[in-house]
C-alpha positions as CSV (number, residue, x, y, z in Angstrom):
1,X,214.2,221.6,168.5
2,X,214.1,218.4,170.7
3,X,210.5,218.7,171.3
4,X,209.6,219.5,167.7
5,X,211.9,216.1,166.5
6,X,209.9,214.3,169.3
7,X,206.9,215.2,167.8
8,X,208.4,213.9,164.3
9,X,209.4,210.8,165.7
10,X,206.0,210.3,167.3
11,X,203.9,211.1,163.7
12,X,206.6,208.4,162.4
13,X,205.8,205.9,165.1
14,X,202.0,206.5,164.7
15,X,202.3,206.3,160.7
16,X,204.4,203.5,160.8
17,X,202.1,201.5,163.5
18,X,199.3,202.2,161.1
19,X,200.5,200.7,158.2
20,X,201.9,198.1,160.1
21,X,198.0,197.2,161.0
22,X,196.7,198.1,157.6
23,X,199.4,195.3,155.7
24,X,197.9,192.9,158.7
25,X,194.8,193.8,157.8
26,X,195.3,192.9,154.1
27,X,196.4,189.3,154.8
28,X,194.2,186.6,154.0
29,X,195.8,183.9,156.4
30,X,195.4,186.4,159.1
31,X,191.8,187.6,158.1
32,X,191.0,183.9,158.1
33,X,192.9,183.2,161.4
34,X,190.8,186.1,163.1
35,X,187.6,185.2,161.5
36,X,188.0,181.5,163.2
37,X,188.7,182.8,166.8
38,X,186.0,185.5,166.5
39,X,183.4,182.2,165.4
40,X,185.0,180.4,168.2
41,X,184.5,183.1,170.7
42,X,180.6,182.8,169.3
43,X,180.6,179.4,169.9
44,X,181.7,179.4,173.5
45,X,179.6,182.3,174.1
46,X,175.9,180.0,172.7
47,X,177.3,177.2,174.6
48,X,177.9,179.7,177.7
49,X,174.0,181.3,177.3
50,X,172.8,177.9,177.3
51,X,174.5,176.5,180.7
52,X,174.3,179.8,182.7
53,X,171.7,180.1,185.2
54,X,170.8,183.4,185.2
55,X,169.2,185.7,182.4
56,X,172.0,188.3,182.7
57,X,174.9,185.6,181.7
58,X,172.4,184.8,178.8
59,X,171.6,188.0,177.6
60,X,175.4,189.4,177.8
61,X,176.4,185.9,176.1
62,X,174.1,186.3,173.3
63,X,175.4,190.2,172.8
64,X,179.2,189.0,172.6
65,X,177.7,186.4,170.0
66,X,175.9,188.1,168.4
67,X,178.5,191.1,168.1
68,X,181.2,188.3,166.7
69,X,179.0,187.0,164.3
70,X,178.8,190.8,162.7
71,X,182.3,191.6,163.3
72,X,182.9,188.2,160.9
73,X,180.8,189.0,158.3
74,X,181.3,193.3,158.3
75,X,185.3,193.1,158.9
76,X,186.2,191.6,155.1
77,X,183.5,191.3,153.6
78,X,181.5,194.2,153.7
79,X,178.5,193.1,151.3
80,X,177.4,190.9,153.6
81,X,175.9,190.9,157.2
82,X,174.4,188.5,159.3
83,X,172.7,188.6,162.7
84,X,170.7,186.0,164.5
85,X,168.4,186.9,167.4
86,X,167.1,184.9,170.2
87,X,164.1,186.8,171.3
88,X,163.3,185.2,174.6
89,X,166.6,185.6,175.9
90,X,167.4,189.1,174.4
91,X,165.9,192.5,176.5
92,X,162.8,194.2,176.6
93,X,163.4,195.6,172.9
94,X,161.4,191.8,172.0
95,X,158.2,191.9,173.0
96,X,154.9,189.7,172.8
97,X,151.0,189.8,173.3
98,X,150.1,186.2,173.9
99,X,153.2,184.4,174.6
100,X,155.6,183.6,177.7
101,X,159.3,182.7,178.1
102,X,159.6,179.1,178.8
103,X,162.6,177.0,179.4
104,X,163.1,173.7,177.1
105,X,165.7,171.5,177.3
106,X,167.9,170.3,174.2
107,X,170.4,167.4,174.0
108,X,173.9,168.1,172.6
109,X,177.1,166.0,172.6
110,X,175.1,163.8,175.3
111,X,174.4,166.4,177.9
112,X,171.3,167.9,178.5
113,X,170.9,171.3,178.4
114,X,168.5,173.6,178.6
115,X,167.4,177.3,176.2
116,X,164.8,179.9,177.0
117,X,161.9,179.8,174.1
118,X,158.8,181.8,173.4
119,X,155.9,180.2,173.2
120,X,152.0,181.2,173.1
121,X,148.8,180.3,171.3
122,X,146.4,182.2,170.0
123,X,143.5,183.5,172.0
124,X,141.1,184.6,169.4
125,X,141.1,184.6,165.4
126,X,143.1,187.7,164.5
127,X,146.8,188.8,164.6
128,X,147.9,188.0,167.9
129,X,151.5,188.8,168.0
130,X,153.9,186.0,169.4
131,X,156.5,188.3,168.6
132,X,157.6,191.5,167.5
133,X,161.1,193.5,168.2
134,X,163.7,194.9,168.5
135,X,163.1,198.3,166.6
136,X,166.9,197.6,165.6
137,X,168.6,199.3,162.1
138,X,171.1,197.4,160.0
139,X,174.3,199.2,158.9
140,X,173.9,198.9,155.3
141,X,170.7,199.2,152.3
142,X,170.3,196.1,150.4
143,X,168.0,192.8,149.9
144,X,167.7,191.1,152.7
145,X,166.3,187.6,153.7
146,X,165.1,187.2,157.3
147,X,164.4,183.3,158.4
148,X,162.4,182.6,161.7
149,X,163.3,179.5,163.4
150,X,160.2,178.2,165.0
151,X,157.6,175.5,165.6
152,X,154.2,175.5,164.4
153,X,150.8,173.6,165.5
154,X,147.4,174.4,164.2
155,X,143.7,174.1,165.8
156,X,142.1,170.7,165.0
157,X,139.5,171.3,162.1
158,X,140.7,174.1,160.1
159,X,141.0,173.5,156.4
160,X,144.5,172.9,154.9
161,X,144.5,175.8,152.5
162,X,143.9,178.4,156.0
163,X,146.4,180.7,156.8
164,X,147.5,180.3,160.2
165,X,150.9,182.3,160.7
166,X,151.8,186.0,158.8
167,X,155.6,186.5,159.0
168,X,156.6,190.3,158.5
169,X,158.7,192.7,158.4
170,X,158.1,196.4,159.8
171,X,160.5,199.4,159.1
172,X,158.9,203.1,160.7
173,X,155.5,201.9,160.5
174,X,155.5,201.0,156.6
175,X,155.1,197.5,155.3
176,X,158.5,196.0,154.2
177,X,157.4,192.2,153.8
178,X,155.0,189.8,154.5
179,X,154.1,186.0,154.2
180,X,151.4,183.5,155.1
181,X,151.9,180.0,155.5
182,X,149.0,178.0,155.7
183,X,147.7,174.8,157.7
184,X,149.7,172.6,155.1
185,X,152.4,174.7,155.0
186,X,153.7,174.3,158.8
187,X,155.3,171.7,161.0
188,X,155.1,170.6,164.4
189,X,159.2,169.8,164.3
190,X,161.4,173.5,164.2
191,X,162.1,174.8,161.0
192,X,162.9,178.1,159.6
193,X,160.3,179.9,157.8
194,X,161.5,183.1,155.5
195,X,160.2,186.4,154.5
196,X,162.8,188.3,152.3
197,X,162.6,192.1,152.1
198,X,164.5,195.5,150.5
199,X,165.9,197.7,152.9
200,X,166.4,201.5,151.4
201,X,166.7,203.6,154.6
202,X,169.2,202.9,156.8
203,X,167.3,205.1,159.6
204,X,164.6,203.1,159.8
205,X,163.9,200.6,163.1
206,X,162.8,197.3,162.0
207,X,160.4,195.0,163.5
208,X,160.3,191.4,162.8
209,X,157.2,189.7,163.5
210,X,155.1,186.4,164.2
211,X,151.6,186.7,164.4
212,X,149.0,183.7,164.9
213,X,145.9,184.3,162.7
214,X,143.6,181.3,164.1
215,X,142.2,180.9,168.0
216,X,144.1,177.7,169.0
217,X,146.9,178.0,166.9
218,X,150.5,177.5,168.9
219,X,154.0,177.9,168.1
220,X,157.3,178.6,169.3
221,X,160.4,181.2,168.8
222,X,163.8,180.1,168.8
223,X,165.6,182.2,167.0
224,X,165.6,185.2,163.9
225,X,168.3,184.7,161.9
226,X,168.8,188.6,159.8
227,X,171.5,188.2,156.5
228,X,172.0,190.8,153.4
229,X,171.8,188.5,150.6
230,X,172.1,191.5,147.8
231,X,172.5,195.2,147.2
């Protein structure tokens, strides 16, 4: 009899300790209370990526980031989602034909500080890929928008109306989006650049990609920014 009321007691504990969490869970103050320490946790993690000498800081800072960002968007709002990438800091799952990992610095709050960035130009007329990765799924179907935060400089002498970037997006070998932007089209100062594309199969691994169409054509990765912007 003892160990069976135990047992009762424990299911009560248990049962109690879980709505306990659930009513916590249902508060807006506390939602909004966690949401603001996971996007501070981001923070000090991209600060943290940027000051650390060594690639392993950067690419376990840009995980915990990264992981924080999602856990803000998925945990109360579950329509949404949003990612953002840094390709020449994450693993091998990024990848590039013509470009190489370069250091740059960046100025912030008046000390300098330094970011890992890919950069390449384009050996022959073509698709050379700057890059393509990570072969990652997202956790839900839906529209999505994905915005590639880079710099651009074309060849000297090629018409204005040239293509000389294609941004796409890859999922299992099938086509999911794709965009030109042409000589007029790009900047030598960073912008983002955006492809938007519908996302059915939750299986499949997606690719997003930067590929220089023109011999002489340069640019540079800083970041992929991934967000669900409807079902």
């Amino acid at each position: 009899m003892d160990q069976l009321m135990n047992i009762i007691f424990g299911l009560v504990g248990v049962v109690g300790f879980g709505f306990a969490i659930w009513q916590w869970r249902q508060s807006e103050k506390v939602q909004d209370l966690f949401e603001r320490t996971l996007e501070a946790i981001a923070q000090n993690a991209g600060d943290f990526a940027q000051e650390t000498d060594t690639m392993e800081g950067r690419i376990f800072a840009r995980q915990v980031q990264r992981q924080c960002y999602a856990l803000v968007r998925m945990k109360s709002r579950m329509s949404r989602y949003f990612v953002r990438f840094y390709p020449a800091e994450e693993s091998s799952s990024w990848q590039t034909s013509v470009g190489e990992r370069k250091t740059q610095t960046v100025e912030k709050a008046g000390t300098s500080l330094y970011r890992l960035v890919l950069s390449g130009t384009a050996a022959s007329d073509g698709y050379d890929q700057l890059v393509y990765g990570p072969y990652e799924t997202l956790p839900m179907a839906g529209t999505y928008r994905v915005r590639f935060n880079l710099t651009a400089m074309p060849p000297e002498g090629v018409a204005e109306d040239i293509p000389i970037l294609r941004l796409d997006v890859n999922g299992s070998n099938q086509q999911l989006s794709e965009r030109f932007y042409s000589v007029k089209e790009v900047i030598d100062t960073a912008t983002s650049y955006e492809s938007v594309f519908r996302y059915k199969d939750t299986s499949e691994k997606l690719e997003y990609r930067v590929a220089l169409l023109k011999m002489g054509t340069s640019a540079t990765v800083y970041d992929v920014i991934v967000e669900r912007i409807g079902r």
